[in-house]
Structures are given as C-alpha cells and as structure tokens.
N, C-alpha and C positions, 0 to 999 in steps of 0.2 A: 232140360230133358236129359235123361241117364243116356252115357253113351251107347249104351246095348241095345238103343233104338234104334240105330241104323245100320248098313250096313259095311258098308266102309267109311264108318268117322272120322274127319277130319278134324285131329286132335291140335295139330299146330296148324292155325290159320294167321299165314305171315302178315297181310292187311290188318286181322285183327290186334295182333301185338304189337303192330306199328302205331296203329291208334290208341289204345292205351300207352305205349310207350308215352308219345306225345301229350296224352292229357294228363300223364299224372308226372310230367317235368317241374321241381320245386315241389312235391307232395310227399310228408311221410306216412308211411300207413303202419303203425301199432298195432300188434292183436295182446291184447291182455285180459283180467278176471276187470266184469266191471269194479269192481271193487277196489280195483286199483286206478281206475281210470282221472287225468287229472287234466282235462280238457277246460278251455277258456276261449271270450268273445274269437268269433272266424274260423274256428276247429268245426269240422262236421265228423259227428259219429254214428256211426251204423252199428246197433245191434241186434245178433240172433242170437237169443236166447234160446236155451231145450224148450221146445214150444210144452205149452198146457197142454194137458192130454182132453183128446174131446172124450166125449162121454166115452165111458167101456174100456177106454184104451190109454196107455201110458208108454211115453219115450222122454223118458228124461233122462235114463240109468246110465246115458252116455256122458254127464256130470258128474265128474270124481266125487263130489259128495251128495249128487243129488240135485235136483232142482225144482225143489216145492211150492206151493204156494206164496210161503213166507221170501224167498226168492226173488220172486214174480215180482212183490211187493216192494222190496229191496228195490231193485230194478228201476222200479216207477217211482219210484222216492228221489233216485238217483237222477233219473230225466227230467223232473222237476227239477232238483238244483243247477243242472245242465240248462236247462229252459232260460233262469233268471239270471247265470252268466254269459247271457247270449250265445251259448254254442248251436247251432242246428244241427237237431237229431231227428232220425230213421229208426224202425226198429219192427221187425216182423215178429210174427204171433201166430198161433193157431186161435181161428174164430171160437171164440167161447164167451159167454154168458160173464164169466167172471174176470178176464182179458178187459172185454169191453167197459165194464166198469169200471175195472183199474184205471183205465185211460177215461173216463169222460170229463175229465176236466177240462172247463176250456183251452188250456196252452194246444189240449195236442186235436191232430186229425184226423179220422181212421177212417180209412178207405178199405174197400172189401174187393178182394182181388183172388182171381181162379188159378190155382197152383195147379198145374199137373204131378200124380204121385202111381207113379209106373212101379211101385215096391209096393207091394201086399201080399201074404199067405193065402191071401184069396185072390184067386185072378176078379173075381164077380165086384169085389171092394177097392180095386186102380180105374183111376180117371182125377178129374180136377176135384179138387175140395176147395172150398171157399178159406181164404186165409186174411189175418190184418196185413195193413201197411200203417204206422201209425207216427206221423213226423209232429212236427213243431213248426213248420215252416209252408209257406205256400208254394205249392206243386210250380216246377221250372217249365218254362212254355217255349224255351228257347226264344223269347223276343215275338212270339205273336199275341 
C-alpha cells in the first residue's frame, strides 16, 4: 500500500526490522539483470519483471532498454533452466492472456492474486487489478 495512504505512516516499524533482521541471518540477497543471474540447487529467486502491459496500456519504459515480449520470453526460458537446477523460484506478472501462456508449463503454478494500484491518471481506474504469482514450488503452510 503506497505510503500517501495514511496519515501518519509508520515508516520505521522497529518489530518489523527485528524480524526480518532475524529471518534473513546467513541469507545473501543479490539484485541483478536476470540475465546475469547464476543460481543453483537451495537458492530461491524472486523475480519482478516490468510487468506486461494489459490491454491499452504500457509500463515497461522504466527498463533501460525496454522490456518486450521477447523479454518476457527470455525470462521464462530462464526459469525453466532455474527449474531443472533445482532452484525454487517466485516471480510476479501482470494477468494477461500471453503471461499465462508463457507459464503453462507444468513445472510452474500460477495463482491469481488482487494487487491494490492507488496510482492512476484516473482516480475512477485505482483499486485492486488481478495480478500472477507464479512459483515452481509448493505454497509453504508453515507446517499445517
């Protein structure tokens, strides 16, 4: 949720940085171009690509060169070889028609999950939009 939603946000939540502190002791976390990415068995990688544009609309211009179709494709090329070195991977999406496809391969899962999007030119076009979640791995239940 954008911080402009409330009215006095609590930007440092001491509890909260305590517990991530502690869950991610012994974890390195990497941001780089997947294309550089050089993950193996026990690595878990989360990626957000410049989502697809749904119909009408395009945001991808926030990719230094761009982030096309051919991309997208890249992308999922990549999570399949990810897939067959055993790494477990995450990786969001905007719902589309050609997303979906990309991914229906058996290895991955895609679950359809309601984003809230408080940023539009049009106030009438903010609220949730349906978006993927799409892993390789079975959802953690913490032990139940």
């Amino acid at each position: 949720m954008p911080l402009g939603s409330a009215e006095k946000p609590a930007i440092c939540q001491p509890a909260v940085l305590r517990s991530c502190h502690q869950a991610l002791q012994g974890v390195t976390i990497r941001q780089r171009d997947f294309r550089e990415l050089d993950a193996g068995a026990g690595d878990f990688v989360y990626c957000d690509p410049p989502y697809h544009p749904l119909a009408g609309g395009s945001f991808t211009d926030y990719a230094k060169d761009g982030f096309g179709e051919s991309e997208q494709i890249a992308l999922r090329d990549l999570c399949l070889v990810l897939c067959r070195r055993g790494v477990k991977l995450m990786l969001s999406n905007s719902d589309t028609k050609f997303i979906r496809a990309l991914y229906a391969d058996a290895a991955f899962t895609i679950e359809t999950v309601k984003a809230p999007r408080m940023v539009n030119r049009n106030p009438n076009q903010r609220g949730a939009v349906n978006e993927l979640l799409i892993r390789n791995y079975e959802e953690y239940t913490n032990g139940e």
